[in-house]
N, C-alpha and C positions, 0 to 999 in steps of 0.2 A: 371283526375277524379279518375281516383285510388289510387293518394296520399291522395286525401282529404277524400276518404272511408277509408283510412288506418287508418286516421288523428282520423276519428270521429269512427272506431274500438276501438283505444284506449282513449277514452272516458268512452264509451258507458259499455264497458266491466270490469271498478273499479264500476261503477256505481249498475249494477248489481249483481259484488259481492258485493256491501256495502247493498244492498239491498235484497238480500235474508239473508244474514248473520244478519240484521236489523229484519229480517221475524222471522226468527231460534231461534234467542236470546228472541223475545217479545214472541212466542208461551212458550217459557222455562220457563218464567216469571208468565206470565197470570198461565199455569197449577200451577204454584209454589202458586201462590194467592188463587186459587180455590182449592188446597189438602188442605193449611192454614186452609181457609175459611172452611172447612165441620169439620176440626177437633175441637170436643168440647175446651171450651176455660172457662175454671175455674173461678168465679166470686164471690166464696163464701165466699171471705174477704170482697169486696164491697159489697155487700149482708151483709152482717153479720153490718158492720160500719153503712150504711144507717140503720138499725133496730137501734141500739143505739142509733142515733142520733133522731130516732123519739121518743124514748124512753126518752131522754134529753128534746125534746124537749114537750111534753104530758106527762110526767110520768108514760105512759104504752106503751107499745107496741101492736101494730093494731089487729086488730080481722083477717086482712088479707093483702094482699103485695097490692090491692089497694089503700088502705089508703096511700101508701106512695106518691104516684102521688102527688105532690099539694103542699106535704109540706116536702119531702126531693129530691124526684125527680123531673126532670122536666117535667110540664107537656103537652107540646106539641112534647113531643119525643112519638110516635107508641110504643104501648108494646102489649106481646100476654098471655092473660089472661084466666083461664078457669073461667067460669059463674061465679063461689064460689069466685073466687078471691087468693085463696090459692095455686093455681097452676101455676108459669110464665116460661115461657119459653123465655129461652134470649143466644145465640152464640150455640148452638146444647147442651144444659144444660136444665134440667128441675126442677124445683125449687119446693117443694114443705115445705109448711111451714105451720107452727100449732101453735098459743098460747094455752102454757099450762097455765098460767095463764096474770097477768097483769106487773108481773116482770121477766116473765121467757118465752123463744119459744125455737121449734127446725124447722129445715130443714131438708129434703133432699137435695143434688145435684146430678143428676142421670146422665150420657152422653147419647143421642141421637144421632141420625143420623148414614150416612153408617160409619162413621168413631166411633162410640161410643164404642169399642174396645181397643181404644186409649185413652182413656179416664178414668177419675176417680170419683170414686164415693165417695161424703163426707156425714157426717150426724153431724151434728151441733148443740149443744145444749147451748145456752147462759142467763146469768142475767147479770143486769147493773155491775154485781162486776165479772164474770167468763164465760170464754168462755171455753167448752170442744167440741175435736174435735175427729171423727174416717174417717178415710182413708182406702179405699179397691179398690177394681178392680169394673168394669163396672159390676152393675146391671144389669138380664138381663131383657130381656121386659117381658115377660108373670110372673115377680117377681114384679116390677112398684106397680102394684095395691094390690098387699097385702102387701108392706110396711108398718108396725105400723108407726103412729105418735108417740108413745112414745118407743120407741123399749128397751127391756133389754140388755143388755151387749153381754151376750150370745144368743140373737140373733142375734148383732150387728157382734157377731164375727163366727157367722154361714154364715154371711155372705161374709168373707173375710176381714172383716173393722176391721183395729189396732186402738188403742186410742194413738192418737200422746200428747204433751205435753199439760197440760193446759194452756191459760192465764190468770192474776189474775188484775183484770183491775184495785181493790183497790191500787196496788202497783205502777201503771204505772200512776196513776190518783193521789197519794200522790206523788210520786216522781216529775211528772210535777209542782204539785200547790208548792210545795218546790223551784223547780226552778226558778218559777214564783217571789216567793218570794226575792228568791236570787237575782234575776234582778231589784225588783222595793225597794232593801234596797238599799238606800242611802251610799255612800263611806265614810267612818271618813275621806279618804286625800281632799273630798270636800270642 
């Protein structure tokens, strides 16, 4: 009887370390998932492309980021909207966006949450031909609400936010339909 207790000792005892060390490992994991998860998470390229593309697609851009449900977004994905429509909040980012007119909007991207420290704050001003962009450190909250929808320069830069380079969508939009062309000319060795 005592070999066979010995027997099933050594069993029982890789089992239990594969088993707490299986514990150890997936607690390490899951935290690693949930810091990820709180930390804001940057969307304001997809944000910015979805607006042009409804802009292609209507020839203005929406009076608000509802409008976009339906016909760039999909519309049975949950989104969290304030009444107005102009405010969404999506991965601990708060979006806040303004047409200035029917060729031209800007945004905020503000970070949220306990992790919004880590985070970057954009302000985004776009037309169908030029995107300009400014970059700074986290907004803080009791600032949120008296953000201008059209902000000047130097308040932009009162508040931390550089102007990174522009893009010039003319250029990248003549350069494509060039390519395009270059693809669908026929070869002389045909």
């Amino acid at each position: 009887m005592q070999n066979s207790s010995m027997k099933l000792t050594f069993i029982i005892t890789p089992l239990m370390v594969v088993l707490v060390l299986g514990s150890y490992f997936y607690s390490l994991w899951a935290a690693e998932v949930k810091r990820r998860d709180e930390l804001p998470q940057d969307g304001t390229a997809a944000l910015t492309r979805d607006l042009l593309k409804y802009h292609e697609k209507t020839g203005a851009f929406p009076e608000d980021l509802k409008s976009l449900v339906g016909k760039v977004w999909d519309a049975k994905k949950e989104r969290e909207f304030d009444p107005s429509g102009k405010v969404f909040r999506n991965k601990n980012v708060y979006y806040l966006y303004s047409r200035q007119n029917s060729h031209l909007f800007s945004f905020w991207a503000v970070p949220s949450g306990e992790r919004r420290e880590e985070g970057v704050s954009w302000f985004i001003s776009a037309s169908p031909a030029t995107i300009r962009r400014w970059k700074g450190p986290a907004i803080a909250d009791n600032q949120i609400d008296k953000l201008a929808l059209q902000p000047s320069v130097q308040s932009l830069a009162l508040l931390g936010l550089t102007e990174q380079p522009s893009t010039d969508l003319r250029k990248s939009s003549e350069s494509n339909r060039s390519q395009k062309n270059i693809r669908s000319t026929p070869s002389i060795n045909q």
